[in-house]
C-alpha positions in Angstrom: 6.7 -47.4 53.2 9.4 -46.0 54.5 9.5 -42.6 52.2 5.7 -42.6 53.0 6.7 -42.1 56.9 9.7 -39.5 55.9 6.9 -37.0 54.2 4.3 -37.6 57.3 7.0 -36.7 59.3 8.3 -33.6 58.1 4.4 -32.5 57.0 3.6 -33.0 60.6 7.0 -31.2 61.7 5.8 -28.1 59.5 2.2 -28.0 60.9 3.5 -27.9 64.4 6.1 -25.3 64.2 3.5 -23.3 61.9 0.8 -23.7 64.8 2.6 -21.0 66.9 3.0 -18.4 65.0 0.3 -16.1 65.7 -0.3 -12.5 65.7 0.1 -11.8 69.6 3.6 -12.6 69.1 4.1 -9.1 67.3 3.8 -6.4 70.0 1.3 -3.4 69.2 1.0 0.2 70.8 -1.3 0.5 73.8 -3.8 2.8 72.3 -3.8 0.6 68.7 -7.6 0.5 67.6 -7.9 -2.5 65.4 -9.5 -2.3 62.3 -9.0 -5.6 60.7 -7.0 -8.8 61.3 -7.2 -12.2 60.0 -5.4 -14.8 61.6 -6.9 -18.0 60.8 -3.9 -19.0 58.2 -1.3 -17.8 56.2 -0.7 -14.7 55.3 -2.5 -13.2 59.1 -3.2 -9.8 58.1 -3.8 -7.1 61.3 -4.4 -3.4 60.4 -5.2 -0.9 63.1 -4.7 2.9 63.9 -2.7 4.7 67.0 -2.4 8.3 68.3 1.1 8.3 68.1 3.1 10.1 65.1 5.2 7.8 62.7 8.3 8.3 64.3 7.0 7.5 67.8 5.6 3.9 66.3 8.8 3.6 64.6 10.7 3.5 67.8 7.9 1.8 69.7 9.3 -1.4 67.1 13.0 -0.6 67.4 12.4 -0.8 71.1 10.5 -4.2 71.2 11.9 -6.0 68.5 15.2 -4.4 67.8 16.6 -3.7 64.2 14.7 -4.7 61.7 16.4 -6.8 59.4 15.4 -5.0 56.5 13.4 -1.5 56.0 12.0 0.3 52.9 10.8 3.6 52.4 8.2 4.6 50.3 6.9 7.9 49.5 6.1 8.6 53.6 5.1 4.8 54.1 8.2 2.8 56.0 7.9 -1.2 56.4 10.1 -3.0 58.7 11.0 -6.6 58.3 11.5 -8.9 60.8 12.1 -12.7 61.7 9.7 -14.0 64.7 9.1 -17.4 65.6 10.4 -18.5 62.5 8.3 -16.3 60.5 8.3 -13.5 58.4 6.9 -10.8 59.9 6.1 -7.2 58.1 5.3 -4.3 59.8 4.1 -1.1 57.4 3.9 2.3 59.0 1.9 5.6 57.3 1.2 8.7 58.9 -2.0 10.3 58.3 -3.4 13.6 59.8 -4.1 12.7 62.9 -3.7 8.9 63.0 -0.7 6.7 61.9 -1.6 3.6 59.9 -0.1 0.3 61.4 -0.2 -2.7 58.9 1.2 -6.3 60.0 1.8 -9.5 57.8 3.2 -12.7 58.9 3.9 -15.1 56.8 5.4 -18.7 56.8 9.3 -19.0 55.4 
């Protein structure tokens, strides 16, 4: 009985600190036109397009959030990781002509 109320416990401890995290908590750019975003459960997924050129949105995240803790570089695309709320938060950035690309994922750790 008393391992049954350990797991409720600690289920129920996950479920309300994974009840917060939600995509308002990463900042976007202004002029962001949203495309996509799906944020009723793990992974939330938001894609959207701004006016602003890579290194502008690039900044825009440095300035919010700080250093991310981890970025890669791939052939023009750059992805920024962070921690927020607990959660694992990716942030993909790709210049196109006239629009840069902005691709979030949270995800649970």
């Amino acid at each position: 009985m008393l391992k049954a109320c350990q797991l409720i416990f600690v289920l129920c401890s996950f479920i309300s600190s994974s009840s917060f995290a939600n995509l308002s908590s990463v900042p976007m750019p202004n002029d962001t036109e949203i495309r996509m975003q799906l944020d009723d459960e793990f992974p939330m997924i938001l894609n959207g397009f701004v006016k602003m050129s890579d290194t502008d949105v690039m900044a825009f995240y440095q300035n919010q959030l700080g250093a991310p803790d981890k970025t890669i570089e791939d052939i023009g695309r750059y992805t920024y990781f962070y921690q927020i709320d607990g959660n694992q938060v990716k942030i993909s950035i790709y210049q196109q002509t006239q629009w840069t690309e902005i691709s979030v994922m949270i995800t649970a750790l």
